[in-house]
Backbone as CSV, one residue per row, in Angstrom:
resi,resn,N_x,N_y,N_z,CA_x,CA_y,CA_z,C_x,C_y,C_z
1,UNK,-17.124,-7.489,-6.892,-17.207,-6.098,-7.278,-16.507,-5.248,-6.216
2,UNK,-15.561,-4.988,-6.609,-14.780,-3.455,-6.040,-15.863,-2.230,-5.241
3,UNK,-15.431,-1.886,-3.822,-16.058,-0.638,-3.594,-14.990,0.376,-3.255
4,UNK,-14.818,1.538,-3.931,-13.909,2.518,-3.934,-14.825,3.548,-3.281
5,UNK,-14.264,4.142,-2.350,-14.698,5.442,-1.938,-13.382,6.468,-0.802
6,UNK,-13.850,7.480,-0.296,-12.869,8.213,0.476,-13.259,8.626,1.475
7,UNK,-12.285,8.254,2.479,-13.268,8.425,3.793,-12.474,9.397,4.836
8,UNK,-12.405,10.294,5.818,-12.015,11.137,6.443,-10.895,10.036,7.518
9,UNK,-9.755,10.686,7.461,-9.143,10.042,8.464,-8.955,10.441,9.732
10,UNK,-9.773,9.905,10.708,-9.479,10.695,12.106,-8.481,10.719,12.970
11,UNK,-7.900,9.439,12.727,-6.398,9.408,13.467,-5.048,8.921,13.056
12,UNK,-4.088,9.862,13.465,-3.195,9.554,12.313,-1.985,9.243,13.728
13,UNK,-1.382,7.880,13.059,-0.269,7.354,14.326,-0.868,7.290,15.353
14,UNK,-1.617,6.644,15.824,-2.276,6.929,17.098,-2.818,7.863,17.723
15,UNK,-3.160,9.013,17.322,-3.034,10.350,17.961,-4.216,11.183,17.471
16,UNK,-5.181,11.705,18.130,-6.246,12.213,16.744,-5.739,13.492,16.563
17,UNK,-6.494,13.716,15.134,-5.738,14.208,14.021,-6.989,15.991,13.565
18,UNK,-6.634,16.768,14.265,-6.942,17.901,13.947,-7.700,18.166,12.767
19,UNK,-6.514,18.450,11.659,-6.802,18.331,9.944,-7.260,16.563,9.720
20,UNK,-8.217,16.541,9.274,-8.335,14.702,9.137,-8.441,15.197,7.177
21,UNK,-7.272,14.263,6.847,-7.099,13.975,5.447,-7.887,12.865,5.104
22,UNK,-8.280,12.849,3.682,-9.334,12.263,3.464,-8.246,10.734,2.591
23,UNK,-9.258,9.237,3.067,-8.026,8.546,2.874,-8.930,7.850,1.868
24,UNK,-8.037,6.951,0.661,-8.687,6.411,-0.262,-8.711,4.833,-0.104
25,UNK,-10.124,4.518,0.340,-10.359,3.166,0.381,-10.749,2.479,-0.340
26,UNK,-10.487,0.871,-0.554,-10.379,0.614,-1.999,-11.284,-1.085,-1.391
27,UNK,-12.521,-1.751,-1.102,-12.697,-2.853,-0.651,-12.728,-3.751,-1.731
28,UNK,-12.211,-4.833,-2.191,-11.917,-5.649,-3.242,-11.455,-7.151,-2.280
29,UNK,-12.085,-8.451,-3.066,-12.009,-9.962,-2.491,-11.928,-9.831,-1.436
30,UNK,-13.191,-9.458,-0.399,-12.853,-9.664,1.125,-11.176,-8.701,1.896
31,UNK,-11.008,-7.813,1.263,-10.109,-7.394,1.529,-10.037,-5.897,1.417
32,UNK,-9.635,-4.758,2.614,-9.523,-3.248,2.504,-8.337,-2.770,2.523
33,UNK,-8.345,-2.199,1.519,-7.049,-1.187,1.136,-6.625,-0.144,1.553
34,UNK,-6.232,0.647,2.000,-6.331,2.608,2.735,-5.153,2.880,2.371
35,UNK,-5.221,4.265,1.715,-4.140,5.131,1.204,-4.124,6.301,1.518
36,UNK,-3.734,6.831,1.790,-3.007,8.190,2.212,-2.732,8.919,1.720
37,UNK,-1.820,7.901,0.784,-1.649,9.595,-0.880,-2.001,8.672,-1.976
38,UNK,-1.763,9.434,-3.111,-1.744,8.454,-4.264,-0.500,8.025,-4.547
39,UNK,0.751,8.720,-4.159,1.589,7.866,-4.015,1.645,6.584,-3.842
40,UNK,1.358,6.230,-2.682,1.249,4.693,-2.161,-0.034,4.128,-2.948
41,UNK,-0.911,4.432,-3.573,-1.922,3.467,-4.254,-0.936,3.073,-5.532
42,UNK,-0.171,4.182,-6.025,0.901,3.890,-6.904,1.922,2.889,-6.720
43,UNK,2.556,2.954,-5.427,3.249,1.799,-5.372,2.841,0.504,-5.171
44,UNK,1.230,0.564,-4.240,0.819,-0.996,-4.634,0.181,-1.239,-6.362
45,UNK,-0.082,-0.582,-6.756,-0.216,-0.957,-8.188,1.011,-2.012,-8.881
46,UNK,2.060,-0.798,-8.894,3.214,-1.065,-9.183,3.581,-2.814,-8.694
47,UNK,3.731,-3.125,-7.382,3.621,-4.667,-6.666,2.587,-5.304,-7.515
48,UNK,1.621,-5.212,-7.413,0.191,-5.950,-7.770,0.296,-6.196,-9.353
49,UNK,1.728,-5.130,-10.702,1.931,-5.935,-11.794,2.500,-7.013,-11.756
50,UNK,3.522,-7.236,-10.900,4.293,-7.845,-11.076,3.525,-9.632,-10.718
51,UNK,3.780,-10.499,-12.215,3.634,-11.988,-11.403,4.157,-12.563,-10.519
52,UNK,5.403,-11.702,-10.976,6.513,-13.423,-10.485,6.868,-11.842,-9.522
53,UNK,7.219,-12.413,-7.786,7.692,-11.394,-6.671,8.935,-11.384,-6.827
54,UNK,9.980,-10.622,-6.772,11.589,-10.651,-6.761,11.617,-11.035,-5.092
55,UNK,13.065,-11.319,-4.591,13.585,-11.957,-3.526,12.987,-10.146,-2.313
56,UNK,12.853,-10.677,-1.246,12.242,-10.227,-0.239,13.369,-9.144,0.544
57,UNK,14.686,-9.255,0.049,15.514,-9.258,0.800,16.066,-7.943,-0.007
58,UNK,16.606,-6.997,0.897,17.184,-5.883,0.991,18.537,-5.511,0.790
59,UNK,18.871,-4.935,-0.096,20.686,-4.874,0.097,21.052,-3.884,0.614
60,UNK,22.141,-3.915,1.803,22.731,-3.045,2.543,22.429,-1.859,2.167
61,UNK,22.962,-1.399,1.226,23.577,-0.225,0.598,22.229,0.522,0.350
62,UNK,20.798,-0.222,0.213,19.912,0.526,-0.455,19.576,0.819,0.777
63,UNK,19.651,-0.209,2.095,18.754,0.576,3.263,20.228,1.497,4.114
64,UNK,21.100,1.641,3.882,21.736,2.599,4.220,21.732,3.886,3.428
65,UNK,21.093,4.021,2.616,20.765,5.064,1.686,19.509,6.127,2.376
66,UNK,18.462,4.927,2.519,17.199,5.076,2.982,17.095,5.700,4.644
67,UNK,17.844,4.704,5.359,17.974,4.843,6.834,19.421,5.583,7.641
68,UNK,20.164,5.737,6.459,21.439,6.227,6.866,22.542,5.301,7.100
69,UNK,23.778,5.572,7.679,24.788,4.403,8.608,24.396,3.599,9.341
70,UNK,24.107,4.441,10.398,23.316,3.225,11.614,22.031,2.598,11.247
71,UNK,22.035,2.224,9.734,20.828,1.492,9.736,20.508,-0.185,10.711
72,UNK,21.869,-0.440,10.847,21.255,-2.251,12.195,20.562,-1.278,13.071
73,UNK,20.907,-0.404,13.920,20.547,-0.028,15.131,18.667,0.304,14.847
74,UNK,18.541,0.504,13.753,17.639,1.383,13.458,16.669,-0.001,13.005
75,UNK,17.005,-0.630,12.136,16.085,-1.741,11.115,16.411,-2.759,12.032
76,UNK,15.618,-3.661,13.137,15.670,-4.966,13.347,15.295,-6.068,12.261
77,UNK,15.563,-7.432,12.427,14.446,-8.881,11.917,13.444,-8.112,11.841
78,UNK,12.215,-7.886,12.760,11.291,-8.135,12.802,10.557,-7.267,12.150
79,UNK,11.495,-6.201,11.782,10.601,-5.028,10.848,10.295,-5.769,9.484
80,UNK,8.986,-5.274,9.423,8.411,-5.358,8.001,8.026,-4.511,7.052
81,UNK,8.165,-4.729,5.554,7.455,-3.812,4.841,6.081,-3.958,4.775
82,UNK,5.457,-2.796,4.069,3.941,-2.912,4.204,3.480,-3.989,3.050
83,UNK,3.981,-4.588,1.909,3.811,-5.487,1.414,3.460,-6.904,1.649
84,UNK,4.733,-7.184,2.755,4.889,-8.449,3.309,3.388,-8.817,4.421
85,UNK,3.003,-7.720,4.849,1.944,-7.845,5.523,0.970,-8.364,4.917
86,UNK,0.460,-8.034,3.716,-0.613,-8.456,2.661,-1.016,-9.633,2.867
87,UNK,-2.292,-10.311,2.728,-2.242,-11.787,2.844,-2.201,-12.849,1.958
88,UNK,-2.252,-13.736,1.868,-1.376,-14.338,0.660,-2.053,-14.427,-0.401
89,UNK,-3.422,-14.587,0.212,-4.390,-15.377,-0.889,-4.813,-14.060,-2.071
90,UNK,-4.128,-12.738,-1.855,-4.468,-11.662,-3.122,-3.661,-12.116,-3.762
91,UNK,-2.295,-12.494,-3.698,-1.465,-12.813,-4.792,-2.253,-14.117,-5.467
92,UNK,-2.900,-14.756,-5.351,-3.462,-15.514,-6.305,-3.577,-15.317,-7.689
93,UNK,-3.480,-15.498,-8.438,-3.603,-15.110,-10.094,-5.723,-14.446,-10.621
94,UNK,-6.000,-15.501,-9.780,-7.592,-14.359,-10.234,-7.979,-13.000,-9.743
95,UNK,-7.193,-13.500,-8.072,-7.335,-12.319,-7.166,-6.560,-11.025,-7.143
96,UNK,-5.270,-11.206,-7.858,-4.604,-10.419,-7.905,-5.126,-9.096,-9.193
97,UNK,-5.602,-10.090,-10.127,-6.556,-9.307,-11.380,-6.965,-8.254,-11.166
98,UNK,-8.694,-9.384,-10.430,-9.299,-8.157,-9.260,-9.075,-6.897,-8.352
99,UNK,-7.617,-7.202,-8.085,-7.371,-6.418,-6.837,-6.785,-5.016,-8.132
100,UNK,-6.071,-5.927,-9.422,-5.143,-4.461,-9.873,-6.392,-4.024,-10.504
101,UNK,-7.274,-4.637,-10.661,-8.371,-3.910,-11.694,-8.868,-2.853,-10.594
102,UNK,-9.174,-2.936,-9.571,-10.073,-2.482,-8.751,-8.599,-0.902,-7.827
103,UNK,-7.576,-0.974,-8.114,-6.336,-0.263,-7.582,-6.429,1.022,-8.490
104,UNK,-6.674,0.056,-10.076,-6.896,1.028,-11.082,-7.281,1.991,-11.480
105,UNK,-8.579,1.461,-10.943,-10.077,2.502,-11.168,-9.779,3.677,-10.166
106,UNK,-9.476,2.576,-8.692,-9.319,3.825,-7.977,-8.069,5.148,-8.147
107,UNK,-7.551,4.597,-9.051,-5.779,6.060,-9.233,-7.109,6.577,-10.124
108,UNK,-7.735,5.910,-11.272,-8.207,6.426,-12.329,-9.297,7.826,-11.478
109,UNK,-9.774,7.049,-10.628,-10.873,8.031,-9.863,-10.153,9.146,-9.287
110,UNK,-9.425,9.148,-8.143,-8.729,9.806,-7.453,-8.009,11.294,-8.153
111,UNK,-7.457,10.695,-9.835,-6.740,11.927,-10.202,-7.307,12.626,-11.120
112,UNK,-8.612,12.008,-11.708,-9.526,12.958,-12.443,-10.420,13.792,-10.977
113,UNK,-10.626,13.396,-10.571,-10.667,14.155,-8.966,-12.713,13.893,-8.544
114,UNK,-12.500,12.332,-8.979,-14.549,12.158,-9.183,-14.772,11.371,-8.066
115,UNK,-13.436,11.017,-7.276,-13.330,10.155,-6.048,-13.966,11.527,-4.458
């Protein structure tokens, strides 16, 4: 069972945070979610349809769009997206269910405004 709720964010980038925005937490299979806007609960939704993952890999042109020219200087290896971080075992096929069922509720909560 999913626990959705919203919790005050006290620090934002390291730094505490004056205005603390209220962030939407989402606990589902041993696992916590935190969002910031609904934007981003939107884009993990969006990830979390998909079965099958497309290739990991970035084409020039889109992260020079994103990051500008000097995107090498800027994007090393070692940077990651916030996706790749995820751990593996949500992509599971039961877990992943769970997780979009439980992503759901929470956009569903959040924009009727009962969150």
């Amino acid at each position: 069972m999913a626990q959705i709720s919203k919790e005050p964010r006290k620090i934002y980038g390291g730094n505490a945070n004056l205005f603390s925005r209220p962030v939407i937490v989402v606990r589902v299979v041993s696992f916590t979610f935190r969002f910031g806007t609904i934007e981003q609960l939107r884009e993990c939704i969006k990830y979390y349809q998909q079965k099958t993952r497309p290739s990991s890999r970035i084409a020039a042109k889109t992260i020079a769009v994103d990051l500008g020219q000097d995107w090498r200087r800027q994007r090393g290896w070692d940077v990651e997206r916030w996706f790749e971080r995820l751990p593996m075992y949500l992509l599971e096929e039961p877990k992943r269910q769970k997780v979009l069922k439980a992503l759901c509720k929470a956009l569903e909560l959040a924009e009727t405004g009962k969150l």
